[in-house]
DODRENNU-197486 format. One record per residue (C-alpha): x, y, z; residue in three letters; residue number from 1. Coordinates in steps of 0.2 Angstrom, whole numbers, m for minus. Layout:
% residues N
<east X | north Y | up Z | resn ALA | resi NUM>
...
//
This chain:
% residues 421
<east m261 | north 215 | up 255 | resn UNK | resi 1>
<east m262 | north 229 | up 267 | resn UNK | resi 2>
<east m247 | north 234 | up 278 | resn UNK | resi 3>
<east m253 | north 228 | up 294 | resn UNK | resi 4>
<east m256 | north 209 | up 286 | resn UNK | resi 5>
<east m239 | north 213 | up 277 | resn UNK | resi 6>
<east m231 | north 214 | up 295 | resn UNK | resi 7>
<east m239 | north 201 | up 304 | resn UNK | resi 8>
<east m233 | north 189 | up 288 | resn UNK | resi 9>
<east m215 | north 193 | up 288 | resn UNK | resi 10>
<east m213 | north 191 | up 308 | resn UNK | resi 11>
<east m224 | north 177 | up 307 | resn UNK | resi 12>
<east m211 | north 170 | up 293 | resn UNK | resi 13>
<east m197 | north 175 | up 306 | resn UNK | resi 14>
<east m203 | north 166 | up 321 | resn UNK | resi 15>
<east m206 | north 152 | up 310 | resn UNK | resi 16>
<east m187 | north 152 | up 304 | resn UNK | resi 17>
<east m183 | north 153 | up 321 | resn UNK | resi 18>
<east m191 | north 138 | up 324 | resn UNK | resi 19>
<east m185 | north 128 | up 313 | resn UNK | resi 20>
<east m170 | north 132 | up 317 | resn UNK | resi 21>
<east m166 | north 120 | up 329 | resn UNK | resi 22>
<east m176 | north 108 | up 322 | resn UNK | resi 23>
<east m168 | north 93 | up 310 | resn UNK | resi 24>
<east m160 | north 85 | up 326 | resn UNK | resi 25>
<east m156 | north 68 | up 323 | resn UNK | resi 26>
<east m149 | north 50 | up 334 | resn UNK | resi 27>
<east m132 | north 43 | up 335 | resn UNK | resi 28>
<east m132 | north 27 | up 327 | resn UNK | resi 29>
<east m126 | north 12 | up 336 | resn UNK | resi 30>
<east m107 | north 5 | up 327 | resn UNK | resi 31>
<east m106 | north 20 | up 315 | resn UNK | resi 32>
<east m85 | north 20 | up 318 | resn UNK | resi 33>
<east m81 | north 7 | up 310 | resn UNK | resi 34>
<east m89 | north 15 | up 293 | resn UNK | resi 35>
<east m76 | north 29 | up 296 | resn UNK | resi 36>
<east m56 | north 31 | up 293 | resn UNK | resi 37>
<east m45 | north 44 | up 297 | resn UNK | resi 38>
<east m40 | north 57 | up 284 | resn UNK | resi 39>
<east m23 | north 49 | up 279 | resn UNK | resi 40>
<east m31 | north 31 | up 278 | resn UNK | resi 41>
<east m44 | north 39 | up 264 | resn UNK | resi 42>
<east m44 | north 26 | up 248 | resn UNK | resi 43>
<east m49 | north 32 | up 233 | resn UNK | resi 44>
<east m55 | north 21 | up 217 | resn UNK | resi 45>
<east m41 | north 17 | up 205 | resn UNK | resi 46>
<east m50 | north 23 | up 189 | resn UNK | resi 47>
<east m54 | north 42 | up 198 | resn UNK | resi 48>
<east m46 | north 58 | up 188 | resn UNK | resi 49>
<east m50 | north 71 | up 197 | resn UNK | resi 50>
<east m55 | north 72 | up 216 | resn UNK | resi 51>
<east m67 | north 85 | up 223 | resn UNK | resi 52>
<east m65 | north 92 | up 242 | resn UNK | resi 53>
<east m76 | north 103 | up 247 | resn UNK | resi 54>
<east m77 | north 116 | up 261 | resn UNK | resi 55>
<east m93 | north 118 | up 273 | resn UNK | resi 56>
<east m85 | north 137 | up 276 | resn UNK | resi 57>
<east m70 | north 145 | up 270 | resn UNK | resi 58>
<east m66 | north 152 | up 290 | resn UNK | resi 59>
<east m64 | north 137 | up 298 | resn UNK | resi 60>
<east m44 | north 131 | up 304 | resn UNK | resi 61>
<east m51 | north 115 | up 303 | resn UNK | resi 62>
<east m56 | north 112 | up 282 | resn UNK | resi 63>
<east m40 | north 124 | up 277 | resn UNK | resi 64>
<east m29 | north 111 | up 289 | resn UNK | resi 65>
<east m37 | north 98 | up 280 | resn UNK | resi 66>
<east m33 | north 104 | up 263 | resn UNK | resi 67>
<east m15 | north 100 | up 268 | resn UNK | resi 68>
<east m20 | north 84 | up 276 | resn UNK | resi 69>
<east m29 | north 78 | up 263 | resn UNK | resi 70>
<east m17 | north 81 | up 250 | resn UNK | resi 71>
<east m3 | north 73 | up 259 | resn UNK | resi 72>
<east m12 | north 56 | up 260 | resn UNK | resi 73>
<east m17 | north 58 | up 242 | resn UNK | resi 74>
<east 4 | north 61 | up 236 | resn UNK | resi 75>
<east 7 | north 46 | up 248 | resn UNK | resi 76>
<east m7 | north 35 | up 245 | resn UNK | resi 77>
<east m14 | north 39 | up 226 | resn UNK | resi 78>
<east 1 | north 47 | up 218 | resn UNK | resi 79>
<east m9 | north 64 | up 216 | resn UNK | resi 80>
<east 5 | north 76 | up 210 | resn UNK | resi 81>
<east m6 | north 92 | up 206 | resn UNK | resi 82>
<east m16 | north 101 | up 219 | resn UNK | resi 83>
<east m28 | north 114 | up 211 | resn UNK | resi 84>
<east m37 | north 128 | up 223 | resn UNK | resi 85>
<east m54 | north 138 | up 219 | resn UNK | resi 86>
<east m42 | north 155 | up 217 | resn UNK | resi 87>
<east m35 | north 166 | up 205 | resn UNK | resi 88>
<east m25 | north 157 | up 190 | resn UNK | resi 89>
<east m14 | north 170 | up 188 | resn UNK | resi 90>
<east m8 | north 171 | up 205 | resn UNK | resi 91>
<east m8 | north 153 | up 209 | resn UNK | resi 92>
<east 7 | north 156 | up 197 | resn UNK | resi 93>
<east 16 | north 163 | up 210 | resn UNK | resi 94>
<east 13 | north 150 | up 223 | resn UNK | resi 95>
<east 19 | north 135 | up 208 | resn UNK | resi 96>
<east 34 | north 143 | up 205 | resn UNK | resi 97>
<east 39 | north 147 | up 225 | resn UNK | resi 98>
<east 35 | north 128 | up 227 | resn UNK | resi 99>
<east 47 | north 123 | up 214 | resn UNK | resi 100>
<east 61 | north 134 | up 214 | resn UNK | resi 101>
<east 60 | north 142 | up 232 | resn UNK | resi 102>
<east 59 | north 161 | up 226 | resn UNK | resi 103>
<east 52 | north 173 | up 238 | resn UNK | resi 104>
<east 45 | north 168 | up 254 | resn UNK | resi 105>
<east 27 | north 155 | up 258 | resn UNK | resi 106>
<east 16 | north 171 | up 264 | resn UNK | resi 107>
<east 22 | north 180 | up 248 | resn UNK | resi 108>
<east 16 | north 167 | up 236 | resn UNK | resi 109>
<east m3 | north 164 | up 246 | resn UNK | resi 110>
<east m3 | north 184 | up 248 | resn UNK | resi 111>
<east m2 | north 182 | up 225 | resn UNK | resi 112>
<east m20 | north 174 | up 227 | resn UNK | resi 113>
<east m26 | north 192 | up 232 | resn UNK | resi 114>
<east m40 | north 182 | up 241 | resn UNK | resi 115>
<east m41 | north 185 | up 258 | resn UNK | resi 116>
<east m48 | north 168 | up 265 | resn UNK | resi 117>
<east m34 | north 162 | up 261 | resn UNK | resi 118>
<east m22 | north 174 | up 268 | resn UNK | resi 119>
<east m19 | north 160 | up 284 | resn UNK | resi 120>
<east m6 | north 155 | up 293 | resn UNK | resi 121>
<east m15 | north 136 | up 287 | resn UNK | resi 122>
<east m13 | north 139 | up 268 | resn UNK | resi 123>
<east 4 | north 145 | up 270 | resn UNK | resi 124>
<east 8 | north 130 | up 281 | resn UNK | resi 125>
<east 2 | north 120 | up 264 | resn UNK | resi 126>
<east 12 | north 131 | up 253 | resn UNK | resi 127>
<east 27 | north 127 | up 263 | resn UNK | resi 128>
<east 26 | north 109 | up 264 | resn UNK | resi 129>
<east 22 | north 109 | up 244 | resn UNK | resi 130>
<east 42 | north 119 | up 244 | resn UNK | resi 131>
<east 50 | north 108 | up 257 | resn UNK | resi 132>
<east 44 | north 91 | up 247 | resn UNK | resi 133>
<east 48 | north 96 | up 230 | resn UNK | resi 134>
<east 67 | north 100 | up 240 | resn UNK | resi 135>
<east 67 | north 82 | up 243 | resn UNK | resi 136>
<east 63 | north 73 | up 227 | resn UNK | resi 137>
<east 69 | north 70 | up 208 | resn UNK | resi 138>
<east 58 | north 81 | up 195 | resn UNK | resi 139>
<east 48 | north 67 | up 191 | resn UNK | resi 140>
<east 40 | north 66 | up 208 | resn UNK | resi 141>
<east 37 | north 87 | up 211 | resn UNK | resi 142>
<east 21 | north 92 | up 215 | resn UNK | resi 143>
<east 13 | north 107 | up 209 | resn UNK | resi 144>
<east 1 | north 120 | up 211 | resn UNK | resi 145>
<east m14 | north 128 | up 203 | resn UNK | resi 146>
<east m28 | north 141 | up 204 | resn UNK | resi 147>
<east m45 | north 138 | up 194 | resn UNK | resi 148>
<east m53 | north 152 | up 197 | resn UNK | resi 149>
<east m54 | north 170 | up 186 | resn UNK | resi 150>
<east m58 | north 185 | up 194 | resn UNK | resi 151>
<east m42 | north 192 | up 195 | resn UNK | resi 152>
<east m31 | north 200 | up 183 | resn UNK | resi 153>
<east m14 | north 205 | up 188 | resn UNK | resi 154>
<east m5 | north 190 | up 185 | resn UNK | resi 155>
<east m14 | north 184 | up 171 | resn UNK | resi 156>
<east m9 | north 199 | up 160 | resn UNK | resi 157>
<east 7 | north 199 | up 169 | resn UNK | resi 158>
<east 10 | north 180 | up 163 | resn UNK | resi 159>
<east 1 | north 185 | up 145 | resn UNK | resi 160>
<east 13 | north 201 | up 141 | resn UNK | resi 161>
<east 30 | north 194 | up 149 | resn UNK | resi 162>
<east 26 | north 179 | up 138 | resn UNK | resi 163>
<east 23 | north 192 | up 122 | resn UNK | resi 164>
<east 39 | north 200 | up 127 | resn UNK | resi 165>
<east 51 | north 184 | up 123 | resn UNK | resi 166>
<east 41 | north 180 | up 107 | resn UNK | resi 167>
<east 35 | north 195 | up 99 | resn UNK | resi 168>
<east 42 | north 213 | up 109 | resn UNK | resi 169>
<east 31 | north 225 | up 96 | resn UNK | resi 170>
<east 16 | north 217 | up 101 | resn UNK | resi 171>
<east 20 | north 214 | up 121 | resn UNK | resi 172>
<east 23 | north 237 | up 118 | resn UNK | resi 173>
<east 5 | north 238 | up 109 | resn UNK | resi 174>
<east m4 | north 225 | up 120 | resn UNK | resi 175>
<east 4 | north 231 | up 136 | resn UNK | resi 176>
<east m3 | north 251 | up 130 | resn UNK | resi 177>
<east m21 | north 244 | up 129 | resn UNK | resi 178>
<east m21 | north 234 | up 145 | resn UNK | resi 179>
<east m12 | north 246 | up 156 | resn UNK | resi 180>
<east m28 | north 252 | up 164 | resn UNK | resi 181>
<east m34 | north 237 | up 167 | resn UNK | resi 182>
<east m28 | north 230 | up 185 | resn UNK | resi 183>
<east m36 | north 221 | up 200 | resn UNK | resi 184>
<east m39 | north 239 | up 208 | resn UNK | resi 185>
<east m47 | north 246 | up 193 | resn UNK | resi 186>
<east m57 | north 232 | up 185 | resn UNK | resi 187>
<east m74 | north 238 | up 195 | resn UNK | resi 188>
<east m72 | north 253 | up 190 | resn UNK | resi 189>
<east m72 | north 251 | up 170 | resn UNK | resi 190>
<east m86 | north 258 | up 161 | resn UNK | resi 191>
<east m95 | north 244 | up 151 | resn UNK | resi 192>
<east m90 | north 251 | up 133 | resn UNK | resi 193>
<east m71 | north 249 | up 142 | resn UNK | resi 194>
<east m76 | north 233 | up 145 | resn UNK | resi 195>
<east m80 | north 229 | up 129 | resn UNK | resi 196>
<east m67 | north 236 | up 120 | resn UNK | resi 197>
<east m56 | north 227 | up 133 | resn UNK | resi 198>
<east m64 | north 209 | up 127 | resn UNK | resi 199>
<east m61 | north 214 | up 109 | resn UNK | resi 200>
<east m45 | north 218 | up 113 | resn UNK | resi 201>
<east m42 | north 202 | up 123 | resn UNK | resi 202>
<east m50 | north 192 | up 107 | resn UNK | resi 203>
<east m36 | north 200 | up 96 | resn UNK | resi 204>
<east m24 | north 192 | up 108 | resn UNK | resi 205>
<east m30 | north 176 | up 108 | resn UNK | resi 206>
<east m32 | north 176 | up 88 | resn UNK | resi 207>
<east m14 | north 182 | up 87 | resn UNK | resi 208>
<east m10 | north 168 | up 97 | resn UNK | resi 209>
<east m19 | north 155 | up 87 | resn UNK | resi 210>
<east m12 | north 163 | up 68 | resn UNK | resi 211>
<east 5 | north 165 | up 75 | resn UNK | resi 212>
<east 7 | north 146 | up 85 | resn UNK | resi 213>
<east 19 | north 137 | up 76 | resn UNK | resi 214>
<east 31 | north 153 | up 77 | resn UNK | resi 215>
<east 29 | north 157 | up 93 | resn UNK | resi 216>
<east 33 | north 139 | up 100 | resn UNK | resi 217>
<east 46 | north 142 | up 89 | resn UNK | resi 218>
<east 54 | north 155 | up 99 | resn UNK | resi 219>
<east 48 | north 150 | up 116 | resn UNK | resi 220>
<east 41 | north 130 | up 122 | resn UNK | resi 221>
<east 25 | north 123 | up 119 | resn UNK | resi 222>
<east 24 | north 123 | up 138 | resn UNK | resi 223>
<east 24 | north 142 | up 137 | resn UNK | resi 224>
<east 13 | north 145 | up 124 | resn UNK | resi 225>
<east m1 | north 133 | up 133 | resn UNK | resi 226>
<east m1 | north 144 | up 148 | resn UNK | resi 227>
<east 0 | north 160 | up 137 | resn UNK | resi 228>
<east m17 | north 156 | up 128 | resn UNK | resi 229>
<east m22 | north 152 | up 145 | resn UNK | resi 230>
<east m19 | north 168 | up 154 | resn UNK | resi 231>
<east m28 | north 175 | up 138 | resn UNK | resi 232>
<east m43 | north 165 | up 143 | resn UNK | resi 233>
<east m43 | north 169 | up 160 | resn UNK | resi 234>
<east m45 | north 187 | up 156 | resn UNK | resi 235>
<east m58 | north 184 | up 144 | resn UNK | resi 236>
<east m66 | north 176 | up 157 | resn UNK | resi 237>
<east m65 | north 188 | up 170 | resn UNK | resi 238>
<east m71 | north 201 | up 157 | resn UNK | resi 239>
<east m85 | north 192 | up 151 | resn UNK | resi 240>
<east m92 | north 189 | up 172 | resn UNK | resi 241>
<east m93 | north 210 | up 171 | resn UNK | resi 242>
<east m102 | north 209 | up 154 | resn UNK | resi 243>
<east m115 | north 197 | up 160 | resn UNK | resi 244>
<east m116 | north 201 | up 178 | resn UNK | resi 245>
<east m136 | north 193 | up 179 | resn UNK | resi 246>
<east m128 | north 175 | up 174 | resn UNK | resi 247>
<east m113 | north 180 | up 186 | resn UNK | resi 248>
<east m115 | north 163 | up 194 | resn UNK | resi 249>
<east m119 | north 152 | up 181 | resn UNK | resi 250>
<east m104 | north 156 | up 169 | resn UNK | resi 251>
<east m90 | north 155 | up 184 | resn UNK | resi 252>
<east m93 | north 138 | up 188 | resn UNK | resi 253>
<east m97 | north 136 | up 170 | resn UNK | resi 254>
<east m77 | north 143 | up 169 | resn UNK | resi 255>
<east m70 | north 136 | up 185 | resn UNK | resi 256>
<east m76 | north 117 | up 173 | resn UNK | resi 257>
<east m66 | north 123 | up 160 | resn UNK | resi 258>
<east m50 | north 128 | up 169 | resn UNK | resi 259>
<east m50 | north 114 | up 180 | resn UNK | resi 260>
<east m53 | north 102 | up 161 | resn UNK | resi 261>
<east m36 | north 114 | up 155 | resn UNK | resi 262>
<east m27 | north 110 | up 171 | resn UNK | resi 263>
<east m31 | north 89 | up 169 | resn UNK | resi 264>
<east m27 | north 88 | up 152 | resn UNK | resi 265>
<east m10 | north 98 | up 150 | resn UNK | resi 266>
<east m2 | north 90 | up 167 | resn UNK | resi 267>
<east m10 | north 70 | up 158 | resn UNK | resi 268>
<east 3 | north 75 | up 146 | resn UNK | resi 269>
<east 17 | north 77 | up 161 | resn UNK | resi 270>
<east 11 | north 59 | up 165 | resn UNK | resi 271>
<east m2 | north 65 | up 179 | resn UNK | resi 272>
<east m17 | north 57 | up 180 | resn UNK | resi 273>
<east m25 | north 62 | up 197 | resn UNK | resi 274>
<east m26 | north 78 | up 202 | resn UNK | resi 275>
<east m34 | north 86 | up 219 | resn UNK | resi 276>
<east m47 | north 102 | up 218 | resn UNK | resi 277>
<east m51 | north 111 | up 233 | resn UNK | resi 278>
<east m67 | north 123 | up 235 | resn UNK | resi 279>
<east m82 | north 126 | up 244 | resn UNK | resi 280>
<east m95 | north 113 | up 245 | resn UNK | resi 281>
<east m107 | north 121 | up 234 | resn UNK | resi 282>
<east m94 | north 119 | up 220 | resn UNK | resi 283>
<east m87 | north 102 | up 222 | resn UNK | resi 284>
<east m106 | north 93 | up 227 | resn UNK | resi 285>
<east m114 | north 86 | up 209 | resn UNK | resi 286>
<east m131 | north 90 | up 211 | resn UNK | resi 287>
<east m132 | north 109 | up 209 | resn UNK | resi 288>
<east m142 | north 111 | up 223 | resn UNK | resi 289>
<east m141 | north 130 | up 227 | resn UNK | resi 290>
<east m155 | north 142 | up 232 | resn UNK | resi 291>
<east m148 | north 150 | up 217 | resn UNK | resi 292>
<east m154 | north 138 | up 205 | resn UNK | resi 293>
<east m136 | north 138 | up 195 | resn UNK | resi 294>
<east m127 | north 122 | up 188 | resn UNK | resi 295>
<east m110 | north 121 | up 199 | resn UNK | resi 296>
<east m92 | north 114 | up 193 | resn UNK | resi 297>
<east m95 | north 98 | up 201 | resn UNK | resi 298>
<east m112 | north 93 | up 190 | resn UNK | resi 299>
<east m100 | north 97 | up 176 | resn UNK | resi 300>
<east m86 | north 87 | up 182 | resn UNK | resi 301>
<east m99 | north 75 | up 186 | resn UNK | resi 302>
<east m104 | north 77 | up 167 | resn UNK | resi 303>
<east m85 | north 77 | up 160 | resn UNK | resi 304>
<east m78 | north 59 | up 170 | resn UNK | resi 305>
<east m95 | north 52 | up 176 | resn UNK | resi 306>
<east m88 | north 39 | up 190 | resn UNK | resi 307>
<east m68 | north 45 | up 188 | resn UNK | resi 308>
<east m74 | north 61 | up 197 | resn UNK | resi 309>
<east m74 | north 58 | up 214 | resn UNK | resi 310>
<east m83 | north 71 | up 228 | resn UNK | resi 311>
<east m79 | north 74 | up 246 | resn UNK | resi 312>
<east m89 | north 85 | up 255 | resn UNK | resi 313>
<east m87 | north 93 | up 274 | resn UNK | resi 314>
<east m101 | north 95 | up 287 | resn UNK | resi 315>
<east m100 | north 99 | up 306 | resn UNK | resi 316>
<east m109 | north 99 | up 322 | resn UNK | resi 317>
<east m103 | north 112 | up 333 | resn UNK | resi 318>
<east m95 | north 128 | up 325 | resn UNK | resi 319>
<east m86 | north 145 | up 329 | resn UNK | resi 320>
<east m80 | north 152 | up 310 | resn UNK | resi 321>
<east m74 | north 170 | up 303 | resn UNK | resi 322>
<east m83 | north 178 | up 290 | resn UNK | resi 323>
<east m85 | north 194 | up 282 | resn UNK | resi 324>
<east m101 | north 204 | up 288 | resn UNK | resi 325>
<east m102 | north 214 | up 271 | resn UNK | resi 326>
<east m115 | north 223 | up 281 | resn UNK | resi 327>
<east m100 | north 232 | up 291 | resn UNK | resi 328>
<east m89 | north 226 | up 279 | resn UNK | resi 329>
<east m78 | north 216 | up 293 | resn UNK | resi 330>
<east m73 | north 200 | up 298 | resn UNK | resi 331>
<east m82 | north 191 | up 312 | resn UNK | resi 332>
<east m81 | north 175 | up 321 | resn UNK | resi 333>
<east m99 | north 167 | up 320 | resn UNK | resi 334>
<east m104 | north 151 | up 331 | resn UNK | resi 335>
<east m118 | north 139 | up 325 | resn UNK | resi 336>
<east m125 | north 121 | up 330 | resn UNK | resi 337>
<east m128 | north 112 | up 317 | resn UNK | resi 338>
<east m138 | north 95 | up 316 | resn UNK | resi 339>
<east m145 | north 85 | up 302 | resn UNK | resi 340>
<east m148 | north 66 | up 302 | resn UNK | resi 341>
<east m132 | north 64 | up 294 | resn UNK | resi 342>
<east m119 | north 72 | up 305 | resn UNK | resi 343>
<east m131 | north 67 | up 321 | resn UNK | resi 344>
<east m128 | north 48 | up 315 | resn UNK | resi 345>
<east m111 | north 50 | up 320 | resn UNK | resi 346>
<east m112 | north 61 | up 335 | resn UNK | resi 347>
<east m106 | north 46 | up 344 | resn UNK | resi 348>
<east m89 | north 43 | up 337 | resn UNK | resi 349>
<east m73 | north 48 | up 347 | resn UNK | resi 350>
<east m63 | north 59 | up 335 | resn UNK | resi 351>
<east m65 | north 76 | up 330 | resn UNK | resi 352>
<east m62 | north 73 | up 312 | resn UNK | resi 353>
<east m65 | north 56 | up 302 | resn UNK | resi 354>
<east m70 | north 53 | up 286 | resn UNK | resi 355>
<east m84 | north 43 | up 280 | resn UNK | resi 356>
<east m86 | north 33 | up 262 | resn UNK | resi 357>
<east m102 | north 32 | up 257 | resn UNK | resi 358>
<east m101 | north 16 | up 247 | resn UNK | resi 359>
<east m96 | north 7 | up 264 | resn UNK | resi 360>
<east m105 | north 14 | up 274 | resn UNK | resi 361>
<east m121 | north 12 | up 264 | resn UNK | resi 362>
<east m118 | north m4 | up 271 | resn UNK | resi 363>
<east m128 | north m2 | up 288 | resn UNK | resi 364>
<east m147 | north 1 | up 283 | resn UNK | resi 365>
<east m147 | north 14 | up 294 | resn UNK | resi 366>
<east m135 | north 24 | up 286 | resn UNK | resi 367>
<east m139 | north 20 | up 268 | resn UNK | resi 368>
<east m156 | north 28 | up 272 | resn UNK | resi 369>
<east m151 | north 43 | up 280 | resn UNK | resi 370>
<east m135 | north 43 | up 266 | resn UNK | resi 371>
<east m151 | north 45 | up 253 | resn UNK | resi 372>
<east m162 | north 53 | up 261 | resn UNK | resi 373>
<east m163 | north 72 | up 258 | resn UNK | resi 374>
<east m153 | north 82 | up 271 | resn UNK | resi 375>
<east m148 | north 100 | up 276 | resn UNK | resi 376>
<east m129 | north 100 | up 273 | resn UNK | resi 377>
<east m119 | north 116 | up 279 | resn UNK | resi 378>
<east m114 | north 128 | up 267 | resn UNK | resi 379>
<east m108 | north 144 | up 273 | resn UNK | resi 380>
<east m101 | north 159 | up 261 | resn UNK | resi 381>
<east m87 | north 170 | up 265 | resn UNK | resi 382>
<east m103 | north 183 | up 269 | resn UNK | resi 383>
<east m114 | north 179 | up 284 | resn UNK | resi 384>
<east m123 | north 190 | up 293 | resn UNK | resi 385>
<east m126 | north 187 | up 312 | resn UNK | resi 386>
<east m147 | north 185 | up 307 | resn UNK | resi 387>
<east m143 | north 171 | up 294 | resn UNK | resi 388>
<east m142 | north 160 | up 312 | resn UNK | resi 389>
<east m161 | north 162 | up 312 | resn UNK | resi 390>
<east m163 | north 151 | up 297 | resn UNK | resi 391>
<east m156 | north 134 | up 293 | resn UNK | resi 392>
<east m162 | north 140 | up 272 | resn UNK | resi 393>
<east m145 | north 154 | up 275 | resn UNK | resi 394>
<east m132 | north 140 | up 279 | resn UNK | resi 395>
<east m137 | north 125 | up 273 | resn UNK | resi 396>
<east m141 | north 118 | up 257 | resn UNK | resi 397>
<east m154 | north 104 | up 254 | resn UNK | resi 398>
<east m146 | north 91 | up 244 | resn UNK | resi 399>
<east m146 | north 72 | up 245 | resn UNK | resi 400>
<east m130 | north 64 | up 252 | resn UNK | resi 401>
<east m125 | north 50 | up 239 | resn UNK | resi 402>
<east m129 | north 60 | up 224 | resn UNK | resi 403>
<east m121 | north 74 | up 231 | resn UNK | resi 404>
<east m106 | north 65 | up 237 | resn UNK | resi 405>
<east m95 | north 52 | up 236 | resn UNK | resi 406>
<east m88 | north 53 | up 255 | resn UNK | resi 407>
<east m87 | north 69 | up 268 | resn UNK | resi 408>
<east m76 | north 72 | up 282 | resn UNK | resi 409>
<east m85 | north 78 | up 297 | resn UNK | resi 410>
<east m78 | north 89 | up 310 | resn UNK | resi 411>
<east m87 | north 88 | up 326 | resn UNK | resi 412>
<east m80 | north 104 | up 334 | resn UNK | resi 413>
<east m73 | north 118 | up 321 | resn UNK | resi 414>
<east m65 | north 132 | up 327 | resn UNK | resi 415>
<east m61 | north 150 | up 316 | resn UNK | resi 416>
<east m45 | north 154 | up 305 | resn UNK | resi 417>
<east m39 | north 172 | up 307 | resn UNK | resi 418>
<east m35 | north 183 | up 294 | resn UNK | resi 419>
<east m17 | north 191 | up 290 | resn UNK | resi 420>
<east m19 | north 209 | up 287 | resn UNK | resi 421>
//
């Protein structure tokens, strides 16, 4: 192909995208409101274990407010006692135990994360009420906190060697020397032969662990030695991501699975059955449909507990959100208008934020067709870059509604969070 046909062919592809764009428009169907309910009415099936919301953006006040929303009707309404959040395992540490023993402050525990989408004033708000309602109620009724996620190390090792320190102080010396140079702000710089040795070194940990068990407990509580192994796990993880970097994608959800699957299983033996897991839309929905092409956590939650896996997605109409532009490597607020049939359907109805069920509202032919019909769902990433607006491909996802979902929550008007520096 010569240049010149070259050119024409990518701005022809541009004005194309431009064009469809605004296409996708859909109509407001007629008595759609009383298929929805408001967020602290949602009813969830009795035999669910794990409940899935998702995020259209993480830059929206809106889907962090709801976080807290949503998990305040699930406490009230479905005895959920464990909310779990696509960040660092490690740090999330930090946020369980300000919850249930009020140490530090509520932006001190989020700022643990070292995320900083979640540096808000909406998550600490969350964090706050988690404190304030474990101040309220007998042990049994506490609710706690988790992080699923594994690209972080700080507190992992910091969990892993303070654990070593109470059971074994010789091996918390000789672990702690071959670790000390692995930290959040050095990990992208380690050599691959560093990393290497770092996952062998992390494998001696884990083995140590596993010869050693009995003893161990011994000294310490079964309780503590769970989450030991897990930190342990958590940097293998992390260290195995920089290994394989060209399956980067696949293996995190393949992880965040896993440690979600750790999560629901120890807290079953604390007598909790239902637990609450927040993240973006493109890993709680269980069809993997990303232009990646990589299976996400919720196909293999979907896997795992089949129907007692239960996904809520987000979706909105009109939106101003903050991002990072890693072109300029700074925040920005963005504003989109996005239409689909599903979203359009309910264009109509008088609140900003309602909640549809899918099973209901497949009810009304009209809606059961749109509900499984293909559709371009919003899907934003922390980056965007101001040209993504050109093309619906670089902020939606294709996916079909009921086999994605099991309900979403639509937000008619969104508006941006704003990051604490």
């Amino acid at each position: 192909m010569t240049l010149l046909k070259k050119s024409w062919c990518i701005t022809a592809a541009i004005a194309l995208s431009v064009f469809l764009a605004g296409c996708g428009s859909g109509e407001a169907v007629e008595n759609v409101a009383q298929y929805t309910s408001e967020i602290e009415n949602i009813d969830i099936p009795n035999d669910v274990k794990v409940i899935g919301f998702g995020e259209a953006t993480h830059g929206n006040i809106e889907f962090q407010t709801l976080k807290k929303d949503l998990f305040q009707a699930l406490v009230v309404n479905e005895d959920v006692r464990v909310f779990v959040l696509e960040g660092d395992f490690g740090g999330a540490q930090q946020i369980n135990q300000f919850i249930l023993t009020g140490s530090g402050t509520a932006e001190e525990a989020v700022n643990a994360l070292d995320y900083k989408i979640y540096r808000t004033e909406q998550m600490i708000e969350l964090v706050q009420w988690m404190h304030d309602y474990n101040m309220t109620i007998d042990e049994s009724e506490k609710v706690y906190f988790y992080g699923n996620d594994m690209q972080r190390y700080d507190y992992s090792k910091k969990g892993l060697l303070d654990y070593y320190e109470k059971v074994n102080s010789d091996a918390a010396k000789g672990y702690g020397t071959q670790l000390a140079h692995v930290s959040n702000e050095t990990m992208r710089e380690l050599t691959n032969s560093q990393l290497k040795e770092l996952d062998e070194t992390i494998d001696t940990i884990i083995s140590d662990l596993k010869s050693n068990r009995t003893a161990y407990i011994t000294l310490s509580t079964e309780e503590t030695f769970a989450f030991a192994s897990q930190y342990a796990q958590i940097m293998k993880q992390r260290t195995q991501l920089f290994l394989n970097d060209s399956d980067y994608a696949d293996l995190r959800d393949q992880y965040l699975a896993n440690n979600l699957q750790w999560i629901v299983d120890f807290e079953a033996t604390r007598g909790h059955d239902k637990v609450l897991i927040s993240a973006h839309n493109g890993h709680i929905e269980k069809t993997s449909a990303t232009l990646a092409g990589n299976k996400v956590m919720g196909e293999y939650l979907d896997e795992v507990y089949g129907e007692a896996y239960f996904a809520i997605g987000t979706d909105f109409i009109d939106n101003t959100f903050q991002a990072l532009n890693a072109s300029s490597d700074k925040r920005e607020n963005n504003t989109l208008e996005h239409h689909d049939d599903l979203v359009d359907a309910f264009s109509d109805v008088e609140e900003n934020i309602f909640y549809v069920d899918f099973e209901k509202a497949s009810e009304l032919k009209a809606l059961k067709t749109i509900l499984s019909s293909e559709q371009k769902m919003a899907n934003i990433g922390d980056d965007f870059r101001p040209w993504y607006k050109l093309a619906k491909m670089f902020y939606t996802i294709k996916m079909i509604p009921n086999e994605a979902y099991d309900g979403i929550i639509v937000v008619k008007e969104a508006t941006p969070t704003t990051v604490i520096e």
